[in-house]
C-alpha positions as CSV (number, residue, x, y, z in Angstrom):
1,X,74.2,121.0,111.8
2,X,73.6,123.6,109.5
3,X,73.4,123.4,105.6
4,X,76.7,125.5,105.3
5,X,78.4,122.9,107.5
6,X,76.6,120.1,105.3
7,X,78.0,121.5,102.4
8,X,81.7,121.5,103.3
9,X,81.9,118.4,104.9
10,X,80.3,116.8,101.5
11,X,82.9,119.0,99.8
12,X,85.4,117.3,101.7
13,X,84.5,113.8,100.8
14,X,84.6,114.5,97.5
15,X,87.3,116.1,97.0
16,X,89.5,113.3,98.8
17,X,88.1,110.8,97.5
18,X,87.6,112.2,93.6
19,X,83.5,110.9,94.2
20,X,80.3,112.6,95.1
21,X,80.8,111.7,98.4
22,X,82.3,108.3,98.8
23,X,85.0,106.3,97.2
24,X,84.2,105.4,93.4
25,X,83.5,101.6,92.9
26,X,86.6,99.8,92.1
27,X,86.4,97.4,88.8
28,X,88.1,95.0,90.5
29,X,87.6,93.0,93.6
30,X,85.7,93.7,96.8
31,X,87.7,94.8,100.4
32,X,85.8,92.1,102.2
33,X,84.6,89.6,99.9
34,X,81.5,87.3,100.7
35,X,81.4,83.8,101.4
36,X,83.0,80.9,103.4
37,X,86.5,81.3,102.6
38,X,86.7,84.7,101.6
39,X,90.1,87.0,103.5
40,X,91.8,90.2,102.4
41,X,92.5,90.7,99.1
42,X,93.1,93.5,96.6
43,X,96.0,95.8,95.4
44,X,98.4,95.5,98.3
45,X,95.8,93.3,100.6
46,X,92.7,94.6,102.3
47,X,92.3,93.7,105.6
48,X,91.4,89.7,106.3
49,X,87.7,88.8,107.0
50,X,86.8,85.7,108.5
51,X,87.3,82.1,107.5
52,X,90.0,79.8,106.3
53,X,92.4,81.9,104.1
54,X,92.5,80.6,100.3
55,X,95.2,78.4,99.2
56,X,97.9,80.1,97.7
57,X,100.0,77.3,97.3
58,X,97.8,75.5,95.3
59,X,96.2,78.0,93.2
60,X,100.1,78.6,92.3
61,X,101.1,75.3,91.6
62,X,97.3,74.5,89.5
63,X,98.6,77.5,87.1
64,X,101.9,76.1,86.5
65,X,100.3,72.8,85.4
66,X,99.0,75.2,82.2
67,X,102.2,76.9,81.2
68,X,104.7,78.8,83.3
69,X,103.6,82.1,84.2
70,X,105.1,85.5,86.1
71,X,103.5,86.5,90.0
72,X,101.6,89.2,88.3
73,X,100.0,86.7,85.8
74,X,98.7,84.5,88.2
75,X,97.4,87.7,90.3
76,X,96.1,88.2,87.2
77,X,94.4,84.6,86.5
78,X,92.8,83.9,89.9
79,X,91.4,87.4,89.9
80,X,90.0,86.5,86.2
81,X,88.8,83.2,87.4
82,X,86.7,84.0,90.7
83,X,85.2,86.8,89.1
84,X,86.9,89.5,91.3
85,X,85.7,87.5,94.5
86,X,89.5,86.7,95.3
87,X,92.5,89.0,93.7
88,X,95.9,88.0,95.8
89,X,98.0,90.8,96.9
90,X,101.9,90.4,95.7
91,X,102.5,89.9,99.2
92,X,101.1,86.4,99.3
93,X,102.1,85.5,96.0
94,X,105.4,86.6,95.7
95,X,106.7,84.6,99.0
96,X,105.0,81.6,98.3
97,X,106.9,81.9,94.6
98,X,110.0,82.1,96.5
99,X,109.2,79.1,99.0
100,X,107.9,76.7,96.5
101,X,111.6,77.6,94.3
102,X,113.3,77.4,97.3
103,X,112.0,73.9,98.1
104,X,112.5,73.0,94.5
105,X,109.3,72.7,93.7
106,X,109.4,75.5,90.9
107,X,112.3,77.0,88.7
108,X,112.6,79.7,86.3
109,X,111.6,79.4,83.3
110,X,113.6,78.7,80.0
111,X,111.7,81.8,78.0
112,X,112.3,84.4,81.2
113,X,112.4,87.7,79.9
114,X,114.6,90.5,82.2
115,X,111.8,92.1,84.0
116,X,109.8,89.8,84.8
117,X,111.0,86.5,85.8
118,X,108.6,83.4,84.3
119,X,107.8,80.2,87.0
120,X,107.6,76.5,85.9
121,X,107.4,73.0,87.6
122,X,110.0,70.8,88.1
123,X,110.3,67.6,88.0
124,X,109.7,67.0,91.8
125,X,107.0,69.7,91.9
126,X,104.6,67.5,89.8
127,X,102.5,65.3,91.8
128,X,101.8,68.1,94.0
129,X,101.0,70.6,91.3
130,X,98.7,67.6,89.4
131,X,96.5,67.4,93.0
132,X,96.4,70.9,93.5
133,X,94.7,71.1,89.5
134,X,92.2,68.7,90.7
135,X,90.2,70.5,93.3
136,X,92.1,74.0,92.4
137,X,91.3,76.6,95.0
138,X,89.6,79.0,92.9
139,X,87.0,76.3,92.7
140,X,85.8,77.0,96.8
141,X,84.1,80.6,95.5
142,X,81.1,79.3,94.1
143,X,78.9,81.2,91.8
144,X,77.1,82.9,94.6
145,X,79.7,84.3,96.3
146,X,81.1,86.0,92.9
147,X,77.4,87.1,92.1
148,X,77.3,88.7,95.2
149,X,80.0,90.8,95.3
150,X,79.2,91.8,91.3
151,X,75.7,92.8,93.1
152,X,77.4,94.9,95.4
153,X,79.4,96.7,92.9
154,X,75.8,97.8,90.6
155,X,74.6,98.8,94.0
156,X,76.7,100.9,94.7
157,X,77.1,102.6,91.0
158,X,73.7,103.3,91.5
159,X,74.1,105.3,94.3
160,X,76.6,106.7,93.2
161,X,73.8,107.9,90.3
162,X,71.6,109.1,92.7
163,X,73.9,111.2,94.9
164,X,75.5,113.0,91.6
165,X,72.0,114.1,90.8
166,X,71.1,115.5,93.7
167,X,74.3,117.2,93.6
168,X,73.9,118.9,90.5
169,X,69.7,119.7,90.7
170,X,69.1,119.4,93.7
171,X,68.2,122.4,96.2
172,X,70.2,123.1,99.3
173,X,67.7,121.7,101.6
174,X,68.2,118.0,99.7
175,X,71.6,118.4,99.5
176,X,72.1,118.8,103.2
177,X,69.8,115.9,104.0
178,X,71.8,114.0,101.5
179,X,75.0,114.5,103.5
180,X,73.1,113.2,106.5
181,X,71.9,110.1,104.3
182,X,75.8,109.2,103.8
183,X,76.9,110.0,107.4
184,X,74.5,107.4,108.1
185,X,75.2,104.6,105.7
186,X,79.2,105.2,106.4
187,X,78.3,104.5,110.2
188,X,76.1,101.5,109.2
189,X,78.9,100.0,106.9
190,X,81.2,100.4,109.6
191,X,79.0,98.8,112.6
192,X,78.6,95.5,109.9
193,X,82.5,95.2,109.9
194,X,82.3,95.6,113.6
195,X,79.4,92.6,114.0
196,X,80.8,89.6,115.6
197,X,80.6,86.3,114.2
């Protein structure tokens, strides 16, 4: 492949994506996080790796035993509290919210505001909610697993470095060769998705 060829298929990349070449690191959680328990998580749900899926129930009912909160609030707190390793998508949190109200185990709050509708415990959703608190699920992603992923993120910032300055200094002979360098890695980050257990 020649360098012209090189040249607009790096184009291309960056202009979808609004990168030199890849996607820009997201601040916020990884697509497939690391460790035992990780699964999909992120705006809207990223796909679901492998392992026990986290414990949305419980994480919701250990939040409420601290004040009542909204569905984006707890998002919100879990994503605070494992560091990014785990960020539930409104599509796990928002039917469990309605389950756990439909069983009577939550109600809406006195202090509701119109838009977004405040969660609390009820009477009968104590005892549950008090276990849950004890061991609350954001507890399973250890310190590791969140340093992992925040070691993924510098990583790939510093790429990110390196490609912009080949882009804008380097000659057309590194350039091309740099295109080939993230053909590669893209295939590469594919075939590890593609590993079986």
């Amino acid at each position: 492949m020649g360098f012209r060829r090189h040249a607009h298929t790096m184009h291309d990349e960056m202009h979808r994506h609004g990168g030199f070449g890849f996607p820009p690191v997201p601040p916020g959680p990884p697509p497939f996080p690391p460790g035992p328990h990780g699964h999909g998580r992120g705006r809207g749900g990223r796909g679901r790796g492998r392992g026990r899926r986290p414990n949305v129930r419980g994480a919701v009912l250990a939040l409420l035993t601290e004040r009542p909160m909204h569905g984006y609030e707890m998002i919100q707190e879990i994503d605070s509290r494992t560091g990014g390793a785990w960020r539930p998508s409104p599509g796990s949190i928002y039917p469990t919210l309605q389950l756990l109200e439909d069983e009577g185990v939550i109600a809406t709050a006195a202090d509701s505001d119109g838009g977004r509708k405040r969660f609390a415990l009820t009477e009968q959703g104590q005892a549950e909610a008090t276990e849950a608190a004890q061991t609350p699920p954001w507890a399973e992603f250890a310190e590791q697993t969140v340093n992992s992923w925040h070691d993924i993120r510098d990583a790939g910032a510093q790429a990110m470095n390196a490609l912009r300055q080949v882009m804008t200094t380097g000659t057309d002979d590194q350039r091309a060769r740099a295109a080939q360098v993230l053909d590669e890695t893209r295939r590469k980050l594919y075939a590890i998705l593609a590993e079986s257990e």
